[in-house]
C-alpha positions in Angstrom: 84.3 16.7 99.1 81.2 14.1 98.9 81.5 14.7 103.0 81.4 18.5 102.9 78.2 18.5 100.3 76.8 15.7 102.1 77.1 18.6 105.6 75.7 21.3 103.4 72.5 19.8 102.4 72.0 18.6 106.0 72.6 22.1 107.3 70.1 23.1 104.2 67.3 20.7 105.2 67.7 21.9 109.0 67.4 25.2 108.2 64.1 25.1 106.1 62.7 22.8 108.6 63.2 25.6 111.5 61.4 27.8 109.0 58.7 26.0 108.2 57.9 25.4 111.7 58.3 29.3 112.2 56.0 30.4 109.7 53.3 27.9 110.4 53.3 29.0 114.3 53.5 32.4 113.3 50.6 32.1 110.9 48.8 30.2 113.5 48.6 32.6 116.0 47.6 35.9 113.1 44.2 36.9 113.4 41.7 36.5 111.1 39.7 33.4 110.4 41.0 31.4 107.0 37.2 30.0 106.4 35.6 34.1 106.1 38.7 34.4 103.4 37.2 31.5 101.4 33.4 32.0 102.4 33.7 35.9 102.4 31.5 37.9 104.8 27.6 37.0 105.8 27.2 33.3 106.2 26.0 31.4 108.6 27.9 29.5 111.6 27.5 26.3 110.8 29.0 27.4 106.7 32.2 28.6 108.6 32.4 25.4 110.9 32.0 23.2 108.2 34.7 25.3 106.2 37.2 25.0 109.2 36.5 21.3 109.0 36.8 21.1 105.5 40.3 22.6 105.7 41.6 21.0 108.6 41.8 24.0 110.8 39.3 21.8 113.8 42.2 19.5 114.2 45.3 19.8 116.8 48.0 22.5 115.7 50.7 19.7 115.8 48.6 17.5 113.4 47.7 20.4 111.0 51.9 21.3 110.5 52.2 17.5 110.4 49.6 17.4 106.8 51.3 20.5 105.4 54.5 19.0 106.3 53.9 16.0 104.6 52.8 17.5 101.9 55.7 19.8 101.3 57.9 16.8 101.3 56.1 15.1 98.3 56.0 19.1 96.3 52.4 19.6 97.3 52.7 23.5 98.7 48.4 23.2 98.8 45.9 25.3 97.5 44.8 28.9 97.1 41.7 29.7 99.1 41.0 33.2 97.5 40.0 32.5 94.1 41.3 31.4 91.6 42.0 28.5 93.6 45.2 27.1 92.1 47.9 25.5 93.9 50.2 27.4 95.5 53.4 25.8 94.2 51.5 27.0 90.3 51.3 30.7 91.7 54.7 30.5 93.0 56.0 29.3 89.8 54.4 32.6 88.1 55.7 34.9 90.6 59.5 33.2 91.5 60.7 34.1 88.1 60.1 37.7 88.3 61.7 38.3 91.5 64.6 36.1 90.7 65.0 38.4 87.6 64.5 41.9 89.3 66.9 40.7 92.2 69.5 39.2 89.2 69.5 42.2 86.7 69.4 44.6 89.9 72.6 42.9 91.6 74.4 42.7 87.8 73.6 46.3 87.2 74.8 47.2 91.0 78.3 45.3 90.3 78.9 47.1 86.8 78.1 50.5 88.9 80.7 49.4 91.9 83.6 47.9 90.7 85.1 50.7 88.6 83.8 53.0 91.5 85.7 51.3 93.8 89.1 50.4 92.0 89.0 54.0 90.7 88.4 55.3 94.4 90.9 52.7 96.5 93.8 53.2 94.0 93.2 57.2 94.2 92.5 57.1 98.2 92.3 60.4 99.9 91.9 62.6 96.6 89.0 64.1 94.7 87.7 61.2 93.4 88.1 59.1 96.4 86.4 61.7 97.9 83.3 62.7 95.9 82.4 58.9 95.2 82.4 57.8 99.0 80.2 61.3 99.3 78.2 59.8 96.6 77.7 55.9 98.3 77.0 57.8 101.3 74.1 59.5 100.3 72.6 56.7 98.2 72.8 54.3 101.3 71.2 57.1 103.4 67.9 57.0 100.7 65.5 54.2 101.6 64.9 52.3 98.4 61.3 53.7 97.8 62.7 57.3 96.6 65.0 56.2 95.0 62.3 54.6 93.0 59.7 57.7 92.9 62.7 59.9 92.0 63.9 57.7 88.9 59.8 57.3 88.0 59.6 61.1 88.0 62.9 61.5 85.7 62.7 58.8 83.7 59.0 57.6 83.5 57.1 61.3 83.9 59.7 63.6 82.7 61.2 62.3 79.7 58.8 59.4 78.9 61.7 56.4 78.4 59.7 53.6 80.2 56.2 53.0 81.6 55.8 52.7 84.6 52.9 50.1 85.1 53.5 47.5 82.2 55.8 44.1 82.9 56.2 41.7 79.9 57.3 38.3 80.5 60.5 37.2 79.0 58.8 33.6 77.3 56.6 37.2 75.1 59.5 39.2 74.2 63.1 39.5 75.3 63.5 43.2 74.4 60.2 44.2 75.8 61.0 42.6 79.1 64.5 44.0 79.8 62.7 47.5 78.9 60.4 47.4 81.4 62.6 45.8 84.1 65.8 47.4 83.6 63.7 50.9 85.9 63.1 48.6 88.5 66.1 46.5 88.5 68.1 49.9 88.7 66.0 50.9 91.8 67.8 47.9 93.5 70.8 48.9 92.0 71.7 52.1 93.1 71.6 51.2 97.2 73.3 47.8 96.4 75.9 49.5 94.2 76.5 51.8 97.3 77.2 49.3 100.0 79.2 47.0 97.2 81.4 50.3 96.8 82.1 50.9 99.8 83.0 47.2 101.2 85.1 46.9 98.0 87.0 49.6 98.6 87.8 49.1 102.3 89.0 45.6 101.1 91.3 46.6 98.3 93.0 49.9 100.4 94.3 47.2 102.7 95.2 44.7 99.9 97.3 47.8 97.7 99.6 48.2 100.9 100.6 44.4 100.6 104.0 43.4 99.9 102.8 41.7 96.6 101.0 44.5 95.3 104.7 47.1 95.6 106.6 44.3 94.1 104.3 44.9 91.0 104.1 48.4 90.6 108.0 48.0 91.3 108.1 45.9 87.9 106.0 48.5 86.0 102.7 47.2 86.0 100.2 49.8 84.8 97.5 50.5 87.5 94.8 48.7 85.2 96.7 45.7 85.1 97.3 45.5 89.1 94.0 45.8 89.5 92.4 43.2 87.8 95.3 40.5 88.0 96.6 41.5 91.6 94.6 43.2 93.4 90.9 42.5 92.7 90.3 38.9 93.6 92.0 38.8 97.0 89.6 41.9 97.9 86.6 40.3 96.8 85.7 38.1 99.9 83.5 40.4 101.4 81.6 41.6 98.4 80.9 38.0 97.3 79.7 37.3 100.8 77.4 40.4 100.9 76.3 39.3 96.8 75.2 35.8 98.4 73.3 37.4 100.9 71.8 40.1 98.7 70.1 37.9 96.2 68.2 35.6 99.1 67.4 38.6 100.3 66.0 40.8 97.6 63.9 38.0 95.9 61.8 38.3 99.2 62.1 42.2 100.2 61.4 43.7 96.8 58.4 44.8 98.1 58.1 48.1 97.7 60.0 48.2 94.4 57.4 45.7 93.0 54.3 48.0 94.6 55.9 51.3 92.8 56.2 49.6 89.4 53.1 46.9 89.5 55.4 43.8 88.9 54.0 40.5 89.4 56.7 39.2 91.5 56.7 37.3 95.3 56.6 40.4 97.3 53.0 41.7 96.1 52.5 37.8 95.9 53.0 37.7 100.0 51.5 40.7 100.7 48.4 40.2 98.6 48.2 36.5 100.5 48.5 38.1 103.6 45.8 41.0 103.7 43.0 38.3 102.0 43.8 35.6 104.7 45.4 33.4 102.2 48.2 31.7 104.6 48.7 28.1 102.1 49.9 30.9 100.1 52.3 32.9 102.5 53.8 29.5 104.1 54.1 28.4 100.7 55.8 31.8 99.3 58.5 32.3 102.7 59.2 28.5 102.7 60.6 29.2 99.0 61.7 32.4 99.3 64.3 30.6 102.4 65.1 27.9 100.1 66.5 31.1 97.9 68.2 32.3 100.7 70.3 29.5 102.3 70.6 27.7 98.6 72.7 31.3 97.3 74.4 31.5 100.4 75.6 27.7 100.0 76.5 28.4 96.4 78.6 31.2 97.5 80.3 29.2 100.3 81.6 26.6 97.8 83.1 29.9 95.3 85.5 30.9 98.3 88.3 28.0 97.1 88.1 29.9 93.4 88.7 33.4 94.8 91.5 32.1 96.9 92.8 28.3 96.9 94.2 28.3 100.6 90.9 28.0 101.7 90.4 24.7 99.9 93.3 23.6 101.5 92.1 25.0 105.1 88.7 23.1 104.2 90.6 19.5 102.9 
């Protein structure tokens, strides 16, 4: 065990380390000049060269990664050069939480959707039911996320008034004001999600209600309910928790749009903002996290495999 977590958070620090070296190349070679972003426009020559020195951007591009590097190691993320100029590790700290709640709510609201959905259409395969919902997933996975979001805004927002569409309340303020306003967006992210989680739980549970295990229990009497959930359910759910890992990395970083259509402070509008001023301490800083997410959730769901299925303890030992 103390072997296998000592692997993980190897594989973990190799992993951020390839990113970090990706994102400060990448950066490297935008266009744009980092001193106009803190200067702004109309200064002299000599105000931007002593700005470049000032930030280090005059030295080598190997000795530049080497500072941020170090820096990152001791938790300094640097500093904002479009005012206010506050560290960047303080304005990911006000932005992280509101992503990790949008992609949270959206993935708990997407699994409350799918599981019924799929039980209801896998023990019912090839009738109505099976039929209209796998209609239904269809078309939600064909609709890019963004109208889903204008058509739920227009419903919901313009035509019967039930949320606002431009207001976010933080949840230190007030609970029940901020599941209000993000429960809109949070079902925006839902709705696809709840799609695809549909439709790769019900591919895995066909093939698991044909198993020998699964007749012995209907032979015994079991109700359909009961087969379900006690039988049928966790031995189908590899793929879906595998998919859920990789769903929560990714949507705390590709929220994007969803935070644009309904103003929410979160690390999308964080990066993009960051990126359109010229503010790169803050998009390194932002995608170095937002990869930390990522591989941290996917490592998480690694370890949850021996309590869907004990075998694969064993084929781990």
């Amino acid at each position: 065990m103390a072997r296998r977590l000592l692997l993980s958070v190897l594989e973990l620090a190799a992993v951020l380390f390839l990113v970090s070296i990706g994102v400060f190349l990448l950066l490297s070679l935008v266009p744009g000049d980092p001193a106009v972003a803190v200067l702004g426009e109309g200064r002299t020559p000599q105000e931007y060269a002593a700005m470049r020195h000032e930030l280090g951007l005059d030295q080598p591009l190997l000795a530049r990664y080497g500072d941020w590097l170090g820096g990152v190691l001791h938790g300094d993320l640097g500093t904002s050069l479009v005012p206010p100029q506050t560290g960047v590790l303080e304005r990911i700290g006000s932005a992280l939480p509101v992503s990790l709640e949008l992609a949270v709510l959206g993935l708990v609201l997407a699994l409350l959707i799918a599981l019924p959905l799929a039980m209801w259409s896998a023990y019912h395969q090839g009738g109505r039911a099976d039929r209209a919902i796998s209609a239904a997933t269809f078309g939600l996975l064909s609709m890019p996320s963004f109208l889903i979001g204008i058509v739920l805004i227009a419903l919901l927002v313009d035509g019967l008034g039930l949320f606002a569409r431009n207001e976010w309340v933080r949840i230190g303020d007030s609970i029940g004001g901020n599941l209000h306003h993000a429960f809109l967006p949070a079902l925006t992210i839902a709705l696809m999600e709840a799609a695809m989680f549909t439709r790769i739980l019900r591919g895995d549970l066909v093939t698991t209600l044909h198993e020998d295990f699964i007749l012995a229990a209907r032979a015994r009497g079991m109700s359909p309910l009961r087969i379900m959930l006690s039988d049928a359910l966790r031995p189908s759910s590899f793929s879906l928790v595998t998919v859920l890992g990789l769903s929560i990395g990714r949507l705390v970083g590709s929220t994007v749009i969803v935070e644009y259509l309904f103003a929410l402070p979160g690390m999308g509008k964080l990066v993009i903002d960051a990126a359109n001023q010229g503010n790169y301490p803050v998009v390194q800083g932002a995608v170095l996290v937002i990869a930390l997410v990522y591989v941290a959730s996917n490592a998480l769901i690694d370890r949850s495999y021996g309590l869907l299925d004990p075998r694969t303890r064993r084929a781990h030992a």
